[in-house]
N, C-alpha and C positions, 0 to 999 in steps of 0.2 A: 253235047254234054258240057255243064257249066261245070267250071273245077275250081278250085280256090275259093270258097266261101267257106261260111262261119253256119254250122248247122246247126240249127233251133235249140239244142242240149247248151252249145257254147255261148249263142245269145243269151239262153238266159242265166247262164251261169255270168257273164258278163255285166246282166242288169243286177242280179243277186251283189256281184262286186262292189258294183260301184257307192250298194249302199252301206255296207262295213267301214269304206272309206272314210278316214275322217274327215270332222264338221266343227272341229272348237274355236277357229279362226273364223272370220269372215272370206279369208282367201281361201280354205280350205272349204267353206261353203261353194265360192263361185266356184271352185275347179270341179267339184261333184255337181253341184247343176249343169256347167258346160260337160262334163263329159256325158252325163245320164242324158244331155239335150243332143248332143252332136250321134250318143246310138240309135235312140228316137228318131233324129229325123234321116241319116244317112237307111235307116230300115223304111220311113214315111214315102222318102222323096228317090234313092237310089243316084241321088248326084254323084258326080264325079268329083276328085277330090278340090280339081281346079274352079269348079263349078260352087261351092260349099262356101271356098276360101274367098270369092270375089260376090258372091250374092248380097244385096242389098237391100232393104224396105221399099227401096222403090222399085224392084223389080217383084214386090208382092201388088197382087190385084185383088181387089173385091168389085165383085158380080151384084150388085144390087139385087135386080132380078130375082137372082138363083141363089142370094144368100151363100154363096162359095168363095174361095179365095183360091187364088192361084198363084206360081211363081214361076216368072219368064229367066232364063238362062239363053247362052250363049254355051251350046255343044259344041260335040263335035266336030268338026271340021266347017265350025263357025256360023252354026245354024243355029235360029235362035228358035227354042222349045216352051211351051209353056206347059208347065207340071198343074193338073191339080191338086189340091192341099185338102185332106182329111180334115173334119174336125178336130182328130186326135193331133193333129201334125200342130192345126193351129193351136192347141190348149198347151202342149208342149213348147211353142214358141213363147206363148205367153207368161208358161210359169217361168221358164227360160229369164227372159227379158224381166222378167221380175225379181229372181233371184239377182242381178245385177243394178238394182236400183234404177233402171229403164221402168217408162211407162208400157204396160202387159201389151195395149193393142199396137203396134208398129203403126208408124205413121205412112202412111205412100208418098208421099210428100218431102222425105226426106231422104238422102244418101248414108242410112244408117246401113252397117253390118249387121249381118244377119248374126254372126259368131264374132266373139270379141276376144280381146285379155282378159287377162282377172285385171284389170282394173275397170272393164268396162266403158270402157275411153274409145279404143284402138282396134279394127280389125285382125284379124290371123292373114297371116300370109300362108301360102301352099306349105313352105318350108317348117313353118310353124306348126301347122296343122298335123303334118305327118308326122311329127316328132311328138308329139303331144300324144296322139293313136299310138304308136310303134311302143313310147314309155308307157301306156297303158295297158297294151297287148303283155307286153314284156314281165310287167309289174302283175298283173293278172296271172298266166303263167305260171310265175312263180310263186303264189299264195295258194295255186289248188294243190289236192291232192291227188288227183284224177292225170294220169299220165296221158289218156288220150286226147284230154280236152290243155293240156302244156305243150302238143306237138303241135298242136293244130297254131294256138295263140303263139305259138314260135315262128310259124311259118305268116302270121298275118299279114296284112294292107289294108291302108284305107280302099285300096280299091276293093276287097272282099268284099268290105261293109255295100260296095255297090251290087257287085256279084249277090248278095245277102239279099237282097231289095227283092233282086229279079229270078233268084229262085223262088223265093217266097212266095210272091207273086205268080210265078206260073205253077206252084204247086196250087193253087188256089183255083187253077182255070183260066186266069185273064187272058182273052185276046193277044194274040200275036203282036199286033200293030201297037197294042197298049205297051208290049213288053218292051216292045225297044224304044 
């Protein structure tokens, strides 16, 4: 039994959030894109949070062939994984990298971050990352009015967001061997 996720009421009451947030800034743009980008893909991809923090453009692949893209990580106990990437995940990266004055399609070619600053310059570190989730959780939370969905965002982690992926996921059917 998976425990500690964000169940499908709180996602979306999360994506509902993110878009009340304000936008009169151009910093207050990129922080709404990065955060509506980072639920997208932590529900897309189910990374880990050290996994998110260190991914790169050139650890995205495209499949000629098969028309697919993919993303190689270093898991677990240092094994390297290769996720495949939805359409959705891609379009999401791309509005993503758009809203920061990045060009939409990610180059493979280069050691871009996948997730940046709001200046769009600079990676997130782990440290960053969590704190940026946790202020979000936090912040969310306390704008509902729904007490069971402020206990739950109380008790959050980015690692839920992963927990999230893979419930999802096996509610859906997926293959075992896909889940982990």
């Amino acid at each position: 039994t998976v425990r500690n996720f964000l169940p499908k009421a709180v996602r979306q009451y999360l994506a509902n959030y993110i878009e009340t947030l304000p936008d009169e800034t151009r910093r207050d743009e990129r922080k709404k894109a990065r955060l509506r980008f980072l639920l997208r893909w932590y529900h897309h991809t189910g990374l880990r949070i050290h996994e998110m923090a260190k991914a790169l453009t050139s650890d995205l692949n495209y499949d000629l062939d098969n028309h697919a893209w993919s993303l190689t990580v270093l898991g677990k106990g240092h094994k390297q994984v290769t996720l495949p990437l939805s359409d959705a995940a891609m379009l999401d990266l791309y509005h993503y990298r758009d809203s920061i004055a990045h060009y939409p399609t990610p180059s493979t070619e280069k050691d871009e971050p996948i997730v940046f600053d709001l200046s769009g310059k600079e990676g997130l570190t782990v440290k960053a990352l969590h704190k940026i989730l946790k202020e979000f959780f936090a912040e969310a939370a306390a704008a509902t009015a729904d007490p069971r969905i402020a206990e739950v965002l109380s008790k959050a982690s980015t690692h839920w967001l992963r927990h999230s992926a893979g419930t999802a996921r096996a509610r859906a059917n997926w293959p075992a061997h896909l889940l982990q």
